[in-house]
OpenMM code with the backbone's topology and positions (N, CA, C; nanometers):
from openmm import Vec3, app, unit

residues = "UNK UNK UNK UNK UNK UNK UNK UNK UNK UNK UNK UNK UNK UNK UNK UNK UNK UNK UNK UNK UNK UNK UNK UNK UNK UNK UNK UNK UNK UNK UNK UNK UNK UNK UNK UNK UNK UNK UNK UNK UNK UNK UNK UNK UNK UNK UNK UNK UNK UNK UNK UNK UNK UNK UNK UNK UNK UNK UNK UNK UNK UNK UNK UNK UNK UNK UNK UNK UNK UNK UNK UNK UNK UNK UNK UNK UNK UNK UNK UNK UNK UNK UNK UNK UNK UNK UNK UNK UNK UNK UNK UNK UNK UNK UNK UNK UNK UNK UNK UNK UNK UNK UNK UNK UNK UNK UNK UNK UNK UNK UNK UNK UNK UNK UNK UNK UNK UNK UNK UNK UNK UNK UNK UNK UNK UNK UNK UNK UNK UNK UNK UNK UNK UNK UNK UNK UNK UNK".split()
positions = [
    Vec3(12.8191, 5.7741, 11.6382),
    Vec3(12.9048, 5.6773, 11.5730),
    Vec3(12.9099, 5.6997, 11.4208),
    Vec3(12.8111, 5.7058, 11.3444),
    Vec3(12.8215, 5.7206, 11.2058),
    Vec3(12.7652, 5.8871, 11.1925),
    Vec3(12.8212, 5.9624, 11.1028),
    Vec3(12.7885, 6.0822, 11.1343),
    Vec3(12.7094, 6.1023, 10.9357),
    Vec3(12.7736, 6.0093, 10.8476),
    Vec3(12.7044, 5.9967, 10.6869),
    Vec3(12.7063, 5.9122, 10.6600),
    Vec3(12.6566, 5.8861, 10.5411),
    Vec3(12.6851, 5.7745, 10.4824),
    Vec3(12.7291, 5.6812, 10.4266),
    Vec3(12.8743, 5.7593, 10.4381),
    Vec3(12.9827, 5.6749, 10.3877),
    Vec3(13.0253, 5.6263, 10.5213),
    Vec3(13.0062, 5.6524, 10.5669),
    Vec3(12.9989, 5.5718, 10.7225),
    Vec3(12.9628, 5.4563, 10.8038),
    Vec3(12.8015, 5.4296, 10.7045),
    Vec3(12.7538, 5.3294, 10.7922),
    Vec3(12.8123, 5.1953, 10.7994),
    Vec3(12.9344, 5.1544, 10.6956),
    Vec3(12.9687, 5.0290, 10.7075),
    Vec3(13.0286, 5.0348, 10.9122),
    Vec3(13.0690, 5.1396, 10.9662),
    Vec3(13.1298, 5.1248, 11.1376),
    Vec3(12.9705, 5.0645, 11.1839),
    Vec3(12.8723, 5.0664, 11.1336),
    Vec3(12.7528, 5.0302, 11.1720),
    Vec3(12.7788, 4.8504, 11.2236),
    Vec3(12.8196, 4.7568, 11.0869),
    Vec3(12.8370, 4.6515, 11.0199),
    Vec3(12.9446, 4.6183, 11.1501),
    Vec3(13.0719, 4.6963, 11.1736),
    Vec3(13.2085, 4.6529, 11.2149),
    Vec3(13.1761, 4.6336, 11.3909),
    Vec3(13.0933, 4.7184, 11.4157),
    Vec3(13.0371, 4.7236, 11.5199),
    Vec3(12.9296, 4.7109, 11.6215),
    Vec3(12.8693, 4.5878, 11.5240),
    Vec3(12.7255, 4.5187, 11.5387),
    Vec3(12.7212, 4.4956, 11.6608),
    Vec3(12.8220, 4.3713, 11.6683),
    Vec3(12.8239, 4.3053, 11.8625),
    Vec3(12.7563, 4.4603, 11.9462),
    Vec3(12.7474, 4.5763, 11.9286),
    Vec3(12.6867, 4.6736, 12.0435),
    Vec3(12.5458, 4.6826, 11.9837),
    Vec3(12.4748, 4.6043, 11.9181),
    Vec3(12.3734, 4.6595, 11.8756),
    Vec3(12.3129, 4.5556, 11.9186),
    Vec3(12.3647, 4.4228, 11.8820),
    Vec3(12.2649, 4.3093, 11.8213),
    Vec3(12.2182, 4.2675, 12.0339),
    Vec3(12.1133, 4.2297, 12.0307),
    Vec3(12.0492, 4.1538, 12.1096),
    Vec3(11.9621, 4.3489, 12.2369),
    Vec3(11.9911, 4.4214, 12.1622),
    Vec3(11.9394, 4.5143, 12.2219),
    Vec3(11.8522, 4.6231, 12.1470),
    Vec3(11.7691, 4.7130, 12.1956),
    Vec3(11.7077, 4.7715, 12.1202),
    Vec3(11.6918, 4.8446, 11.9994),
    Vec3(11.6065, 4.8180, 11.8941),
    Vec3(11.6812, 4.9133, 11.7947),
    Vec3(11.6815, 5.0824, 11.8305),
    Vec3(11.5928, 5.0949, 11.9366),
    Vec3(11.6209, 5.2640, 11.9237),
    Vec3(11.7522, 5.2844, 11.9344),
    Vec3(11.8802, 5.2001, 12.0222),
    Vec3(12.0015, 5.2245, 12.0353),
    Vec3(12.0882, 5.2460, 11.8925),
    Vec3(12.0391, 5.2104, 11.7902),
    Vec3(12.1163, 5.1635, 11.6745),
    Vec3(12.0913, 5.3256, 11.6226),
    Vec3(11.8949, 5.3523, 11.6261),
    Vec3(11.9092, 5.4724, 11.5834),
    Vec3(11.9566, 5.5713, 11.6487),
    Vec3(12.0306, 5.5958, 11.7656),
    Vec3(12.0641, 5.6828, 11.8101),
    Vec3(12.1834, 5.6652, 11.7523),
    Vec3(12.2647, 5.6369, 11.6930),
    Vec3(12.4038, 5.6057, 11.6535),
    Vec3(12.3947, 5.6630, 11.4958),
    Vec3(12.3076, 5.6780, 11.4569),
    Vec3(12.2576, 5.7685, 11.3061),
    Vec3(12.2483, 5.8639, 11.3174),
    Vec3(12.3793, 5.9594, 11.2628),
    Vec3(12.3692, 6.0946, 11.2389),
    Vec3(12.2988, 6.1732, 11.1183),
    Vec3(12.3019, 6.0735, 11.0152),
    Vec3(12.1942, 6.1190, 10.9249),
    Vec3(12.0880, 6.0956, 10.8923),
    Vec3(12.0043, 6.1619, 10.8828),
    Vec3(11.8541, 6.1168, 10.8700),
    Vec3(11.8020, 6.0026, 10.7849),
    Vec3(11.7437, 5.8628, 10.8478),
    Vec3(11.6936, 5.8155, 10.7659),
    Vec3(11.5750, 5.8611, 10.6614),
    Vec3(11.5485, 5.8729, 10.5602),
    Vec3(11.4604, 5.9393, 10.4691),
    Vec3(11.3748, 5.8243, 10.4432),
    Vec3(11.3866, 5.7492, 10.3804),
    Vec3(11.2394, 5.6341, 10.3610),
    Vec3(11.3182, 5.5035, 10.4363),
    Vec3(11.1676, 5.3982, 10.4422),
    Vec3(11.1952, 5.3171, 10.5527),
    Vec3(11.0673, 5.2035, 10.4905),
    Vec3(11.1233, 5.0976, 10.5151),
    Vec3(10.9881, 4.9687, 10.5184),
    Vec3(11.0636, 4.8620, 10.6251),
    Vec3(10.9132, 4.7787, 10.6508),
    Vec3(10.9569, 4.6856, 10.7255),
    Vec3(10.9183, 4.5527, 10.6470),
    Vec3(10.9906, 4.4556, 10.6863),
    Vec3(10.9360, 4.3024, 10.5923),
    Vec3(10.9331, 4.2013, 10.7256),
    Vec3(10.8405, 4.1247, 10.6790),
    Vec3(10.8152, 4.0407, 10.7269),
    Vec3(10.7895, 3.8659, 10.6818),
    Vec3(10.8439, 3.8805, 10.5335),
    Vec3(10.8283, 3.7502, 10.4187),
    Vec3(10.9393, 3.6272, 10.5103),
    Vec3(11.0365, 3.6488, 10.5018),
    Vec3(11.1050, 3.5260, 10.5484),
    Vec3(11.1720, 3.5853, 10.6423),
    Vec3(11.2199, 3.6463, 10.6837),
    Vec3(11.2709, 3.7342, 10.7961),
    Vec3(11.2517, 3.8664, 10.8628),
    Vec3(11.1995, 3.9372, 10.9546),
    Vec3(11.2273, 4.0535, 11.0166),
    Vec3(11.2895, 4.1034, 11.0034),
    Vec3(11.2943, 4.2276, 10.9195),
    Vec3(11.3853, 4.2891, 10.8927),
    Vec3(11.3000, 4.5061, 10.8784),
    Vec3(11.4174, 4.5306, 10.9053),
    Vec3(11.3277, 4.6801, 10.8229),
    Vec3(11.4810, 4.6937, 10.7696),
    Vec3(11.4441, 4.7900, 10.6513),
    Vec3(11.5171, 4.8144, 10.4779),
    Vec3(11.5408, 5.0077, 10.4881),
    Vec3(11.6602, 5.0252, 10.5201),
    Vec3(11.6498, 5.2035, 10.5683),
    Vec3(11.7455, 5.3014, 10.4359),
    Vec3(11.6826, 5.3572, 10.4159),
    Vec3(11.7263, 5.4712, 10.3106),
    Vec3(11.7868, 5.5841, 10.3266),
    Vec3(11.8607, 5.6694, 10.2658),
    Vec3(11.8963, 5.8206, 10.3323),
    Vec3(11.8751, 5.8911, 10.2008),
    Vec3(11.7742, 5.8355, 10.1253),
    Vec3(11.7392, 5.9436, 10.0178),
    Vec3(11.5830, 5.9002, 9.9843),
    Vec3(11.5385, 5.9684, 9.9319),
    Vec3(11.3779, 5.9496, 9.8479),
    Vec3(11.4041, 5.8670, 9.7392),
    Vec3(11.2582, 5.7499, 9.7155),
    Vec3(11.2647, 5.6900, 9.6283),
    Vec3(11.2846, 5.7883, 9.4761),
    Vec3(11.2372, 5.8729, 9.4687),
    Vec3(11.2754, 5.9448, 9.3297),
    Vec3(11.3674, 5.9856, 9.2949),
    Vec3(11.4463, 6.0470, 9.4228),
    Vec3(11.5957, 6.0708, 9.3916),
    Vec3(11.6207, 5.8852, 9.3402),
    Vec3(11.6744, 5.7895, 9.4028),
    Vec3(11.7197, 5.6735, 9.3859),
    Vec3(11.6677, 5.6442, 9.2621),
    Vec3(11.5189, 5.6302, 9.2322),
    Vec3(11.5002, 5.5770, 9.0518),
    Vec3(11.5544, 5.6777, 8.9410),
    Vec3(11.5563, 5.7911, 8.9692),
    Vec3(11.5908, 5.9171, 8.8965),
    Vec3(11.7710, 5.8888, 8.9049),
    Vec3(11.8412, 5.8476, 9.0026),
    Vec3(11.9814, 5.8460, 8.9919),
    Vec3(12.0474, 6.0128, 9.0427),
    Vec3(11.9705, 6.0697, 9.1144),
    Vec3(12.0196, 6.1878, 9.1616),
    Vec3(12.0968, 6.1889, 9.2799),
    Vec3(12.1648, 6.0935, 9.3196),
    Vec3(12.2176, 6.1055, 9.4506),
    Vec3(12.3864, 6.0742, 9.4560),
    Vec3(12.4348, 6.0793, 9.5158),
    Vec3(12.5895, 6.0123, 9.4955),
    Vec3(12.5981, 5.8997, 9.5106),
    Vec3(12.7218, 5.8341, 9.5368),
    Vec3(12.7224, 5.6924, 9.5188),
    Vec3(12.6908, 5.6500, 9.6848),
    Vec3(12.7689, 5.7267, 9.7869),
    Vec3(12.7603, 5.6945, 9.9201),
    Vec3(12.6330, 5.7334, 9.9621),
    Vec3(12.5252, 5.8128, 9.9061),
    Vec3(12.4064, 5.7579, 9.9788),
    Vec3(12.3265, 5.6839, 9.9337),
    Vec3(12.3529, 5.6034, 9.8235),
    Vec3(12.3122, 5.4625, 9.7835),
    Vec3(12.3196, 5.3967, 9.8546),
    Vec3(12.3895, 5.4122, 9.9937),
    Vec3(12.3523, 5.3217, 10.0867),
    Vec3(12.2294, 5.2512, 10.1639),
    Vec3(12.1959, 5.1124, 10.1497),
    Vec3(12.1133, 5.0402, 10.2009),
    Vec3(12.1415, 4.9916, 10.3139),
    Vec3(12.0677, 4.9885, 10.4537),
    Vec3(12.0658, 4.9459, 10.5771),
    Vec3(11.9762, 4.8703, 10.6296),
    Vec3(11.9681, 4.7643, 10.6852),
    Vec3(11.9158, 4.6595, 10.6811),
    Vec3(11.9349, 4.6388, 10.8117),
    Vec3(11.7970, 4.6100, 10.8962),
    Vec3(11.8086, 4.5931, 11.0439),
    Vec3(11.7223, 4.4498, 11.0632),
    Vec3(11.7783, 4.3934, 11.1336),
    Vec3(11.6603, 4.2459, 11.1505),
    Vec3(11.6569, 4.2396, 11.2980),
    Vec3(11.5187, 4.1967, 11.2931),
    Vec3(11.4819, 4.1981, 11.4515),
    Vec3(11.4570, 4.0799, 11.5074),
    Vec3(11.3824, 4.0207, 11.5967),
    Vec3(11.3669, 3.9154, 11.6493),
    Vec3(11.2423, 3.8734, 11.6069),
    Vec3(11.1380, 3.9991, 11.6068),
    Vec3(10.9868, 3.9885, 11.6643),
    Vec3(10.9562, 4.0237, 11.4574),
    Vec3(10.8046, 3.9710, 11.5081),
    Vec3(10.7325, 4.0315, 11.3208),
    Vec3(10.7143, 4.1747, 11.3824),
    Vec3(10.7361, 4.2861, 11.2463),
    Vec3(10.6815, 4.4276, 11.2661),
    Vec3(10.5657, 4.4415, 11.2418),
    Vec3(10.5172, 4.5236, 11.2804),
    Vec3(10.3367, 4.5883, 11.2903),
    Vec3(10.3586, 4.6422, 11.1812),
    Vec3(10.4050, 4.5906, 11.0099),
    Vec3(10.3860, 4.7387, 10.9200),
    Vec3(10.2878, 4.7171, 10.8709),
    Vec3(10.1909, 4.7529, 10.7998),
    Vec3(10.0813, 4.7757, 10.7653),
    Vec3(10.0893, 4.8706, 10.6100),
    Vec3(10.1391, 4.8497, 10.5086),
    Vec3(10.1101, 4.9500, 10.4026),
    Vec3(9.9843, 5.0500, 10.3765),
    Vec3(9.8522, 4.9358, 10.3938),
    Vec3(9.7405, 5.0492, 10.4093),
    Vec3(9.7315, 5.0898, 10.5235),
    Vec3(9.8233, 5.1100, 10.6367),
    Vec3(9.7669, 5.2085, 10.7207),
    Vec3(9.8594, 5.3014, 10.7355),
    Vec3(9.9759, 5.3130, 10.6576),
    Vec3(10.0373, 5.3969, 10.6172),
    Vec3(10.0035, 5.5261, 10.5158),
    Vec3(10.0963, 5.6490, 10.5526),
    Vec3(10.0045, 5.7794, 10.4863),
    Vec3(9.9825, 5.7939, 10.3215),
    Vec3(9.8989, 5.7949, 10.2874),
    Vec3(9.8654, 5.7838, 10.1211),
    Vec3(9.9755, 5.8885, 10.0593),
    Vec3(10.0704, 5.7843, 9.9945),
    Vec3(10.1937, 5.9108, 9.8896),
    Vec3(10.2738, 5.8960, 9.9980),
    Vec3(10.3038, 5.8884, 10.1036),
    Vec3(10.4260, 5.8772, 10.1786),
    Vec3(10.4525, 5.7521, 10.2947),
    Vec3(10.3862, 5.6459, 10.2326),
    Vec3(10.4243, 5.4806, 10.2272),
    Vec3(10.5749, 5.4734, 10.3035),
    Vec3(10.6511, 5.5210, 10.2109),
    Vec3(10.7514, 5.4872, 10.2572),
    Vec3(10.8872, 5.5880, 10.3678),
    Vec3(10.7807, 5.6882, 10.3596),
    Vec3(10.8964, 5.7799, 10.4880),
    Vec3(10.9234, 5.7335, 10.5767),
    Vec3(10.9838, 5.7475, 10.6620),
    Vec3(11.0649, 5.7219, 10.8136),
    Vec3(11.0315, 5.8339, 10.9064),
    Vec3(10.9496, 5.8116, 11.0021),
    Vec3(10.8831, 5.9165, 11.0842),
    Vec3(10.9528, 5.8568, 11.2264),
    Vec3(10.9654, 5.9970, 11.2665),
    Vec3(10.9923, 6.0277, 11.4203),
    Vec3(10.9119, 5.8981, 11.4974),
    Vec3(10.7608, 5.8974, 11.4841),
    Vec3(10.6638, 5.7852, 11.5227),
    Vec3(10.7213, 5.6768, 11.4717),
    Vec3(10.7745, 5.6400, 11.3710),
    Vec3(10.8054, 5.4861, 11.3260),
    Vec3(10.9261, 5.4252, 11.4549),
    Vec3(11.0320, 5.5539, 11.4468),
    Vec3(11.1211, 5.5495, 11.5320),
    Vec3(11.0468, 5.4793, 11.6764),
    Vec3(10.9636, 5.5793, 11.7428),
    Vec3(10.9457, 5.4992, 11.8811),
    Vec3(10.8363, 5.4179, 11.8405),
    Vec3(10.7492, 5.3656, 11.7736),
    Vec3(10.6538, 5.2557, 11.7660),
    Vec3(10.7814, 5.1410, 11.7541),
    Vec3(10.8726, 5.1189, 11.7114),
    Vec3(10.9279, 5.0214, 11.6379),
    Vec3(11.0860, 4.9949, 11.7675),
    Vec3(11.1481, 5.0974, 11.8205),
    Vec3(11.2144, 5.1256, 11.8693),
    Vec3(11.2715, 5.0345, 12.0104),
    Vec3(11.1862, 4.9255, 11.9968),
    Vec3(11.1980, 4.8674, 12.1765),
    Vec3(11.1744, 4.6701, 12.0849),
    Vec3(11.2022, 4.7189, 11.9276),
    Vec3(11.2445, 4.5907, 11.8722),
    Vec3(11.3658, 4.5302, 11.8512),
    Vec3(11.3638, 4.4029, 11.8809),
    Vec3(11.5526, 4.3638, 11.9245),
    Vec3(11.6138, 4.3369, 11.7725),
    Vec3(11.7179, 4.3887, 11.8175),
    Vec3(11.8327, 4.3870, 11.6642),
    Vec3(11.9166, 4.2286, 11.6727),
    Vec3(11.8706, 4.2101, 11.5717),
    Vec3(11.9552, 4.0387, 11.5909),
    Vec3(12.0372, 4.0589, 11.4757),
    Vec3(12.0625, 4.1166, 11.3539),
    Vec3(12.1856, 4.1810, 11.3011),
    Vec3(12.1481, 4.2781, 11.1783),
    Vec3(12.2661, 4.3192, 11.1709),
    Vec3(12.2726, 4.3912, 11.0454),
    Vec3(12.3392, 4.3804, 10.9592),
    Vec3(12.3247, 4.4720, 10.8300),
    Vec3(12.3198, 4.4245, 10.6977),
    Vec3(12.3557, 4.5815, 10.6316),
    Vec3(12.4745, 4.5880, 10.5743),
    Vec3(12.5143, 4.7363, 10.5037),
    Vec3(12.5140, 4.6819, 10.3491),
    Vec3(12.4364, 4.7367, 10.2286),
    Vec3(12.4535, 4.7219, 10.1041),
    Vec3(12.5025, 4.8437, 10.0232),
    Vec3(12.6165, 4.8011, 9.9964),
    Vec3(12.6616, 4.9600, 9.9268),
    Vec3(12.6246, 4.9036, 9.7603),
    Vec3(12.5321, 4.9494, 9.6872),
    Vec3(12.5277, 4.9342, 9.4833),
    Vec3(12.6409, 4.9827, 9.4414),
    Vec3(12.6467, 4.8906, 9.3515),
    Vec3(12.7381, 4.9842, 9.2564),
    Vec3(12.7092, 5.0902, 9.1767),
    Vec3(12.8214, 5.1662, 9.1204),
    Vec3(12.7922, 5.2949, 9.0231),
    Vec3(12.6702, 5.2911, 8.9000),
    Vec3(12.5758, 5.2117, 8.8446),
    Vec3(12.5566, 5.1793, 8.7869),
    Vec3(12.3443, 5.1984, 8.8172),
    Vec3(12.3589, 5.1506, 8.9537),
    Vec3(12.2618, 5.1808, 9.0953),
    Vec3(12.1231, 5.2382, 9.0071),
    Vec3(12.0096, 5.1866, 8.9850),
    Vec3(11.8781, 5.2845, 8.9480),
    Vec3(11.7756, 5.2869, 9.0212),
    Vec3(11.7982, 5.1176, 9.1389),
    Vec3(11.6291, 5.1401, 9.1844),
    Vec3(11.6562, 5.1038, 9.3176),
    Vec3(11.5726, 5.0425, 9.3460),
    Vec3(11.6087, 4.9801, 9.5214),
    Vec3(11.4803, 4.8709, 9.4812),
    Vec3(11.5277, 4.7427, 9.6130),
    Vec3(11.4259, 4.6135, 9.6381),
    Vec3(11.3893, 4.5722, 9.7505),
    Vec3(11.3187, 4.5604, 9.8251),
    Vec3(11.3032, 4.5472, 9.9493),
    Vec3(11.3218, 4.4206, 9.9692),
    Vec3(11.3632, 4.2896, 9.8508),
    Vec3(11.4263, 4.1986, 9.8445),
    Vec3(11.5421, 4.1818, 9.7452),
    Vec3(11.6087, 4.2807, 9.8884),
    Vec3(11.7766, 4.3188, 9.7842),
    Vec3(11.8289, 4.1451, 9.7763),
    Vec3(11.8027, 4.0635, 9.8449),
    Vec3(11.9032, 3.9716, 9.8703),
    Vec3(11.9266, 3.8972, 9.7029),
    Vec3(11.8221, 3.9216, 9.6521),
    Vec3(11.8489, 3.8449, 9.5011),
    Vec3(11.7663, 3.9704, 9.3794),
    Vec3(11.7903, 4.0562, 9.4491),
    Vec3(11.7033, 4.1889, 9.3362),
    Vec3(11.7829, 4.2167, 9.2191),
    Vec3(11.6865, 4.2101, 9.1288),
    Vec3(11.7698, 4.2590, 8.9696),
    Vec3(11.7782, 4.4014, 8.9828),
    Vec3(11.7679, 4.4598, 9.0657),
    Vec3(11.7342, 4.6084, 9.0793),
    Vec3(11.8857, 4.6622, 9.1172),
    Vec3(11.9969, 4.5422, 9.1873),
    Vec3(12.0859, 4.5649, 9.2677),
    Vec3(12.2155, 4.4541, 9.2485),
    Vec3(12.2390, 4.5008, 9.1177),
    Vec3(12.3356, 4.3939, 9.0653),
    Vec3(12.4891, 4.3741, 9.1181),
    Vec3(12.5363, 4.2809, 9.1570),
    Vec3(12.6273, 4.2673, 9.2124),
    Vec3(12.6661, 4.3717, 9.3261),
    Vec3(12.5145, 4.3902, 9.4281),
    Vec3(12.5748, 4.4946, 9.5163),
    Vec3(12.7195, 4.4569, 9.6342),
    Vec3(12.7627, 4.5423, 9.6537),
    Vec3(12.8366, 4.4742, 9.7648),
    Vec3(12.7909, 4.4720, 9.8863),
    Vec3(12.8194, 4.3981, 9.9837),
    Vec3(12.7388, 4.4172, 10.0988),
    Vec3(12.8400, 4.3675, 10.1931),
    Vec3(12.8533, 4.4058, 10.3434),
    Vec3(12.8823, 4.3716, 10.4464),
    Vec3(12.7924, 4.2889, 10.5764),
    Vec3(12.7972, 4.1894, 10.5654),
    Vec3(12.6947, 4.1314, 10.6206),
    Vec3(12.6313, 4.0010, 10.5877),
] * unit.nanometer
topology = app.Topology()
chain = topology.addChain("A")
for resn in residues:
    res = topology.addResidue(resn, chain)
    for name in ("N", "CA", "C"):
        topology.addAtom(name, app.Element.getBySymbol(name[0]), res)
């Protein structure tokens, strides 16, 4: 279904096939690699998906379309664990995250495209100074 990242808003348009079923289904519909990944658990279930490295994103090395932010919310709390995550790579997206996490239900999603302007990322985009007037679908 989405083959880049200028893409993922068909993600957003086409939720109703996602929501109330597994997220591995959602990731199978990702043609490009998610690159870093967290999960939250503060006021909602959610995991926060990237298609670039945090250094590219604070550094500003990327284009505007993979500034894209993806935002999955589930039903259930996630098992993330920061310290038991790999020292220096906290935030990758592993094959393992995929099926540990994968059989968690999608109750919706959330596409944030930044504007041109874009330097960091928040894992509480919803009011982040990091992500000013992003636009979002969702």
């Amino acid at each position: 279904m989405v083959q880049s990242t200028k893409e993922m808003k068909e993600l957003k348009i086409n939720e109703s096939k996602f929501v109330d079923k597994p997220l591995k289904y959602l990731l199978k519909e990702i043609g490009t690699q998610i690159i870093t990944g967290a999960g939250n658990n503060e006021d909602q279930f959610f995991f926060s998906f990237w298609f670039t490295t945090l250094e590219q994103r604070s550094m500003n090395q990327v284009n505007y379309d993979d500034k894209v932010l993806l935002c999955v919310y589930v039903k259930e709390p996630i098992d993330w664990e920061w310290k038991k995550r790999p020292k220096g790579k906290e935030r990758n997206w592993t094959k393992e995250d995929a099926k540990k996490y994968g059989n968690l239900i999608v109750t919706r999603i959330k596409v944030i495209n930044p504007p041109l302007n874009f330097v960091g990322t928040s894992l509480r985009h919803r009011a982040s100074p990091l992500i000013p007037n992003a636009r979002t679908s969702g």
